[in-house]
N, C-alpha and C positions, 0 to 999 in steps of 0.2 A: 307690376313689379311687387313681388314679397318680401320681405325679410322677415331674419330669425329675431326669435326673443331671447329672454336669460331661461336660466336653469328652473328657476323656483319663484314664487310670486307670494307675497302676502298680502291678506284685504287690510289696507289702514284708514285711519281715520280722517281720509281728504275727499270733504263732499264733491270736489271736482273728477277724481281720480277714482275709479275702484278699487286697481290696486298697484304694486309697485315690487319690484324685485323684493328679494327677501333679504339681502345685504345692504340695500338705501334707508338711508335713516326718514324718518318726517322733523321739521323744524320751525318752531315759526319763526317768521322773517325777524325779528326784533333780539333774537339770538345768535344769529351773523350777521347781523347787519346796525351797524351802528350812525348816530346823525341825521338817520332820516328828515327830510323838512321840505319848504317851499318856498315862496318866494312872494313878490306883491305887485300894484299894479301903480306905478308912481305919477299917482292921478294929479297932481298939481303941477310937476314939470312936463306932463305928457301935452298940457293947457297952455303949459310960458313955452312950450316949444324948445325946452330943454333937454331933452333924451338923446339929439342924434351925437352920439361918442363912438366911444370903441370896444365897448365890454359887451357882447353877447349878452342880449336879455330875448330866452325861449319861449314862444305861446305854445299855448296846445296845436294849436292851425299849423305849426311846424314838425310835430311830430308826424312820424313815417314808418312807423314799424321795422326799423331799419337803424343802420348807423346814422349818427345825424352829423353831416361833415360841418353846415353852416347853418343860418338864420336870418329872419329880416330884419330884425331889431339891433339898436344898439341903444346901451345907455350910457353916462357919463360919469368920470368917477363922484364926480358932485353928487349925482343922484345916489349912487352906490352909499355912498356915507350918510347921506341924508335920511335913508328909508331902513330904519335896521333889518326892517324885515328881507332885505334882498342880500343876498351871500354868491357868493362864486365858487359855483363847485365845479371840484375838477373833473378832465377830460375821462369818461369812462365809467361817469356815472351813467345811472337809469334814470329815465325820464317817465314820468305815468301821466295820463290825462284822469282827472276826477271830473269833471263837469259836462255835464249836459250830452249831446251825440260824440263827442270823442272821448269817451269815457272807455277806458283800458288802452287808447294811441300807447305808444311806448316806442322809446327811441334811446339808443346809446349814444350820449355824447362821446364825440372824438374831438370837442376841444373844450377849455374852459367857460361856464356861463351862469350867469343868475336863471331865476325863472320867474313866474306871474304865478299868481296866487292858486290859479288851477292846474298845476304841475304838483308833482310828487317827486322831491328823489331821493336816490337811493344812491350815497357815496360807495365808488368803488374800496375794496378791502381784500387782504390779502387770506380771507376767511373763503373766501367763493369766488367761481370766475365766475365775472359780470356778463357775459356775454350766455352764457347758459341762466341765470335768473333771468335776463330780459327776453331769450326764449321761452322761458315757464310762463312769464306773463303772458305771452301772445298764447302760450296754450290755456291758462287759464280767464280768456275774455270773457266767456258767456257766462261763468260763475261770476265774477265780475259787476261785469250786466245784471245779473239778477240780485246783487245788493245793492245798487242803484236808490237810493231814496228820494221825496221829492216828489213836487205836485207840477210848475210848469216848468221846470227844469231840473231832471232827475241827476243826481249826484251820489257820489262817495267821498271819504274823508281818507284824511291820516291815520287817524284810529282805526277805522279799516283796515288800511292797506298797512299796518301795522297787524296786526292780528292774522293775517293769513298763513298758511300752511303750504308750506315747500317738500316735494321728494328733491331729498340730499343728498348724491352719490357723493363720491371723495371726489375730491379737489380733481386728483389725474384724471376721473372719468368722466366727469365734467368736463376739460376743457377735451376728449375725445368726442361727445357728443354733439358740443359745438361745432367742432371744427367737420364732424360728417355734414351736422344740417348748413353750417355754410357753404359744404360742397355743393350738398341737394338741391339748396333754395336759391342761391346766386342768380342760375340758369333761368328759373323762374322768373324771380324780381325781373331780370334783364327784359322778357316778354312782358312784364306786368307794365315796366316804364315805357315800354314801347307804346302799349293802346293806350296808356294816358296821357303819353303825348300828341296822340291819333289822335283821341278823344278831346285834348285843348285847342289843336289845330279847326278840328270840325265843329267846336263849340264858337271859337273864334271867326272861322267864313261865316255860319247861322246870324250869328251878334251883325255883323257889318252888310249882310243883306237884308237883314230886317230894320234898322238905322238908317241904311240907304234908302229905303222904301219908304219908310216913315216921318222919313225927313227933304227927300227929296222928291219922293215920285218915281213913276216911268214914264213920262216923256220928255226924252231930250231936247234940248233945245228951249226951255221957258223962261220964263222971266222970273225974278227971284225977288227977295226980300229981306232984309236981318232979320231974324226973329226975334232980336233983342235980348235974349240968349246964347250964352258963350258955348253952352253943353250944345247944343242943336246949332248954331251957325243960321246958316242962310236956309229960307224955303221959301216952296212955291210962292207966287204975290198974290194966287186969290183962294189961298188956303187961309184958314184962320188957326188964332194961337188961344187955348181957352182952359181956364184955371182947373183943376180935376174938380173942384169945390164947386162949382157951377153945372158941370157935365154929370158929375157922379156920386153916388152917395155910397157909405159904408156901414156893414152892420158885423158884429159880433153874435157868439152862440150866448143864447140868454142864460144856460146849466152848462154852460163851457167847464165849469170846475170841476162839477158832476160827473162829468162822463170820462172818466177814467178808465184805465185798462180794469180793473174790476169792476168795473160797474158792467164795461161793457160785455166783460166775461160770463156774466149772471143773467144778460139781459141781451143776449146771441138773438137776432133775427137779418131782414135782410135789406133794409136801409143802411148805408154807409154813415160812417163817422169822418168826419175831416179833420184834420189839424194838422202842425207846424210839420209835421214830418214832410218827404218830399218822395219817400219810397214812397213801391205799393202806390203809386197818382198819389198819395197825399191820402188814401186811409186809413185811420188807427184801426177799427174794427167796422163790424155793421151789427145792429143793433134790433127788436122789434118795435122803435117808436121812429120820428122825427118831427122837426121842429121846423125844415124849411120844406116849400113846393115849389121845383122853378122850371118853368117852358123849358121850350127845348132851344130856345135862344140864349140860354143858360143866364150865367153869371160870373164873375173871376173870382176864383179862390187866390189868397194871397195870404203868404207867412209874415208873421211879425216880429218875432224877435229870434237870435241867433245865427251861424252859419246863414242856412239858408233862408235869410228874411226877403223880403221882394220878391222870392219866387212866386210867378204867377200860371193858372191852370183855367181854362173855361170848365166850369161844370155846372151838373141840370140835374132833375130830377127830384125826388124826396132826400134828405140828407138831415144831419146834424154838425155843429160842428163844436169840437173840442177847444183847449187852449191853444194859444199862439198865433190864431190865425183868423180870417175874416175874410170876409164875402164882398163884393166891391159889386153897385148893378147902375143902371143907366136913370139919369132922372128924366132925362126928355130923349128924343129918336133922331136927335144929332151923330150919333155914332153907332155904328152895328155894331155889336159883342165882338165877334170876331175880328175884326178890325183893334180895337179895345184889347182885345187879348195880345196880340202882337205889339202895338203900338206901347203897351204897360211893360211888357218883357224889358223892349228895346229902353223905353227910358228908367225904367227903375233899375235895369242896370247899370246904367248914367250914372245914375246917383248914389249907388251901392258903389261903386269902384272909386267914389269922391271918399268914403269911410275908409280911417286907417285902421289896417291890420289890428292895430293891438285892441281895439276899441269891438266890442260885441254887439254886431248890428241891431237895429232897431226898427220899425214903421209904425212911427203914432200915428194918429188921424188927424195932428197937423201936421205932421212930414205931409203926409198925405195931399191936405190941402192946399198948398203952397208949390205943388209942381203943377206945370203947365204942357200943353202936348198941342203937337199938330191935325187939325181937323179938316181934312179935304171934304168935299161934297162926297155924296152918298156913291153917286157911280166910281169914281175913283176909291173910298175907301172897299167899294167891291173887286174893282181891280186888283191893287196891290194883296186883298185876303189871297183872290186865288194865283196871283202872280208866287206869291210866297207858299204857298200849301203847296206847290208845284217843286218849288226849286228847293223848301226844305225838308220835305219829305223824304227825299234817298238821306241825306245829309242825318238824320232824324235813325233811319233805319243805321245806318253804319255805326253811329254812336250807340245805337242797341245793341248792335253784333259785336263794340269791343267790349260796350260793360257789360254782357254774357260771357266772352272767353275769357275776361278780368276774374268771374266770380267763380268760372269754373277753378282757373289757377290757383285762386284765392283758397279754394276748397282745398286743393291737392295740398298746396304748402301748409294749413293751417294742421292738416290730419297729419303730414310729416313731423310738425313742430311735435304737437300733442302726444303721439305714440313716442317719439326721442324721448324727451322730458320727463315723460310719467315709467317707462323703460319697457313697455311694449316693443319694440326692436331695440336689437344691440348695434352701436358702432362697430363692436369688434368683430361682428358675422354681416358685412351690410352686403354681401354680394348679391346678384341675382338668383331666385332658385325656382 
């Protein structure tokens, strides 16, 4: 599908944009847009267990690139009075993520709400329709991304996202612009929700057969146990229950600060970098040195702080690893890796799903030490590896296939937004040609 463009084009001065009709003005944001601000994180009634009210308090984890109808949080008006930093902005503001991997999320409120300290907004104003600036920001993420600052958790500010630069059309063709890519991308979103809901579905069967297996076994019919544990229930009665602090030990990258994306940009070879991230298996770059050597019985890679903390990966070979993350390996041959690998998934998701929302996960090395897991004999923990490599492997592949058609959509919508926005196509010629 083609569409036309405008008549005339001028190069201005928005490093994200080349260029822009010759009628659209450039602006920075702080010139229509007035009130800019944030919100906070109300760490001492979050503690007494005072938050749950009725006033809309938004995290980043809720933003969707999308209208934002609802939210999980509430706070109270107590809280609300108490924290001056937290305000209620109304429905139709713009929502921005500044911290760490949801850095440029952006969402339109559709009802009134405070936010937490890593939100940006932007009050709605009868200066510009909101609904096409919270388009420009999706077109503008990866310029975004690339102001980013920060060593283990890259960020941007207010004063940032203050400072940025807008193509301006007038108010009428703005809200025609919008209202074509709402046509365009509705259709989309609809497909996108769909394999994310495929994707929860097939994440959740994975979860509950690897739980099962790790907790109960394959053979019906045995005799059982309390584990003494509420999270795990009952297991086998001649399995044993054994502190990870006893089974396993944990090590960090000793230049984990070091190894930065320039560093590693300078220092291109072909050992892998590991760290917090969960793309890409979990590498930042590869590099020509490394710092570990592991058989081929590997080791668990394991994230430590944010979103994806607890995600666990078996890996081997020469490696190094960056911030956020750490290496988990076996002290004695009570457990195979592989087994380990599965058996870490299943329960530190356990324990990840115990953390609330509003809270930024975490895995110290005494979280660490302080969980305990099921250890059958050696033959059964062979079993259950390949009972599970069997049954989650299609499971494994399907989730592949939807976050490949996610990313292609992803693609299509993102390039729609981008050419709207910047005026690469017109709404008023959008037919096929």
């Amino acid at each position: 599908m083609k569409y036309k463009g405008y008549s005339s084009y001028n190069n201005r001065n928005i490093p994200w944009a080349e260029k822009i009709p010759s009628h659209w003005q450039i602006k920075q944001l702080t010139r229509f847009c007035k009130g800019i601000g944030s919100g906070t994180t109300p760490i001492k009634d979050i503690k007494d267990g005072l938050i749950e009210g009725s006033i809309p308090w938004v995290l980043t984890g809720d933003l969707n690139d999308d209208e934002l109808k609802e939210c999980q949080h509430l706070i109270t008006d107590n809280t609300l009075n108490k924290y001056s930093a937290l305000k209620v902005y109304p429905s139709n503001s713009i929502v921005v993520a500044m911290y760490g991997a949801t850095i440029g999320k952006v969402s339109l409120l559709k009802f009134p709400a405070t936010v937490n300290q890593a939100c940006c907004v932007l009050p709605p104003s009868n200066q510009y329709e909101s609904k096409f600036i919270f388009y420009t920001f999706i077109a503008m993420r990866e310029f975004l991304l690339s102001l980013a600052m920060g060593g283990a958790q890259s960020n941007i500010n207010i004063t940032t996202i203050k400072s940025l630069s807008f193509p301006f059309p007038s108010k009428p063709e703005q809200h025609l612009i919008y209202k074509f890519l709402d046509e365009k991308i509705n259709p989309i979103n609809l497909l996108i929700d769909k394999h994310l809901k495929l994707i929860t579905l097939l994440e959740e069967k994975r979860n509950v057969l690897i739980l099962n297996s790790i907790t109960k076994g394959l053979e019906p019919n045995k005799s059982m146990k309390y584990s003494g544990l509420r999270l795990l229930g009952d297991i086998p009665k001649h399995w044993k229950l054994k502190s990870l602090s006893l089974l396993l030990r944990t090590k960090k990258g000793s230049r984990s600060n070091k190894l930065t994306k320039e560093f590693c940009s300078k220092n291109k070879g072909p050992y892998p970098v590991y760290s917090g991230q969960t793309e890409n298996n979990g590498i930042m770059a590869s590099i020509n040195q490394y710092e570990f050597e592991v058989n081929k019985e590997g080791v668990i890679l394991s994230t430590t702080v944010g979103e994806k903390a607890m995600s666990v990966r078996r890996i081997q070979g020469r490696f190094s690893l960056s911030q956020n993350c750490m290496i988990i390996s076996s002290k004695d041959n009570s457990c195979l890796m592989s087994y380990l690998e599965y058996c870490l998934k299943g329960i530190f998701q356990l324990e990840k799903d115990r953390i609330p929302k509003y809270i930024k996960p975490s895995f110290r090395k005494e979280d660490f030490q302080q969980i305990k897991i099921p250890v059958p004999p050696i033959k059964e923990q062979k079993d259950i590896v390949t009972f599970l490599n069997k049954k989650i492997l299609p499971i494994d592949e399907l989730i592949k296939l939807s976050k490949l058609l996610i990313l292609k959509l992803e693609d299509k919508k993102s390039s729609l937004i981008f050419l709207a926005t910047t005026g690469q196509i017109t709404p008023f010629h959008n037919t096929k040609t």
